[in-house]
C-alpha positions as CSV (number, residue, x, y, z in Angstrom):
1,X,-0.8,-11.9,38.7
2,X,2.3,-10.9,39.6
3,X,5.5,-12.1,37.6
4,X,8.3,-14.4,39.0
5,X,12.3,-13.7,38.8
6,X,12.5,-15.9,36.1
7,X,10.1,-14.4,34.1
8,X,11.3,-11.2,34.0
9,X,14.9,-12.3,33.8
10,X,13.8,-14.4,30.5
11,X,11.5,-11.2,29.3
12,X,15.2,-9.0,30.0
13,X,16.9,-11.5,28.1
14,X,14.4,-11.8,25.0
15,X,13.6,-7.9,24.9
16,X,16.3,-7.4,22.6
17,X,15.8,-9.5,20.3
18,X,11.8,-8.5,20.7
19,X,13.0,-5.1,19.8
20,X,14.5,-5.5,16.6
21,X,11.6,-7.9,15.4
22,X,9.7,-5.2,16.5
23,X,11.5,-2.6,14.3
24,X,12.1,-5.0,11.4
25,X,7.8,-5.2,11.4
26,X,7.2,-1.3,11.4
27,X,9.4,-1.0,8.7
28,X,7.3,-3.7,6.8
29,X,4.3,-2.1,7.7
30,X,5.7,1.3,6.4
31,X,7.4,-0.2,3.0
32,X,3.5,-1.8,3.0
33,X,2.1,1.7,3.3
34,X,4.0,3.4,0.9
35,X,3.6,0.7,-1.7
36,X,-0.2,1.0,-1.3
37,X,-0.4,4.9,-1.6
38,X,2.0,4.4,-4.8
39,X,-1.0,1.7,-6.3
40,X,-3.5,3.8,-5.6
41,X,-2.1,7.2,-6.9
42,X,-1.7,4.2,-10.4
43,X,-5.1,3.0,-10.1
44,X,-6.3,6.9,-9.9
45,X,-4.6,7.7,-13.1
46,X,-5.1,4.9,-15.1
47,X,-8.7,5.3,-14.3
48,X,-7.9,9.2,-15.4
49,X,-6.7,7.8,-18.5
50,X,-9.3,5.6,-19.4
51,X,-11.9,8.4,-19.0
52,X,-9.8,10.3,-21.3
53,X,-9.7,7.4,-23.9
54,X,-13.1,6.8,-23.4
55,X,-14.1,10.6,-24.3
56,X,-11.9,10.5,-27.3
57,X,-13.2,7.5,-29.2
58,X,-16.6,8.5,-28.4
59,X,-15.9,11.7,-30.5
60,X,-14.0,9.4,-32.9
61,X,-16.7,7.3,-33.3
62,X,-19.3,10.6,-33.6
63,X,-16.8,11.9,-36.2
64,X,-17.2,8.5,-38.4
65,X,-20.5,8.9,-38.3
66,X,-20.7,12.0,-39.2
67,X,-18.3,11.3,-42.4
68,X,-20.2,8.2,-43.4
C-alpha cells in the first residue's frame, strides 16, 4: 500500500509535533524507571532492617527469659 501526497504531506506536518510527544514519553518512561530502581533499593533495606529488628528482639526476648 503505497501512501498518497496527502498523507505524507499531513504525516510532514504532524511529525513535529509527534516528535516532542515522543520525547516528552521517554522522559516519562525514564523519570518511571528511576523512581522504580529508587523503591526497590527502599523495599531492599527496609526488608534489611526488619531482619535486623527481627534478630534483635529475638535475642531480647532470649535475654528475658533467661532473666526471669
Amino acid at each position: 500500500m503505497t501512501m498518497r501526497l496527502r498523507d505524507m504531506l499531513r504525516a510532514i506536518r504532524e511529525y513535529p509535533a509527534v516528535l516532542a510527544e515522543l520525547r516528552r514519553t521517554q522522559q516519562a518512561l525514564a523519570r518511571s524507571e528511576q523512581t522504580c530502581v529508587a523503591l526497590r533499593d527502599e523495599a531492599g533495606e527496609r526488608a534489611n532492617h526488619e531482619r535486623f529488628l527481627t534478630h534483635q528482639l529475638a535475642a531480647v526476648q532470649t535475654a528475658l527469659v533467661e532473666f526471669c
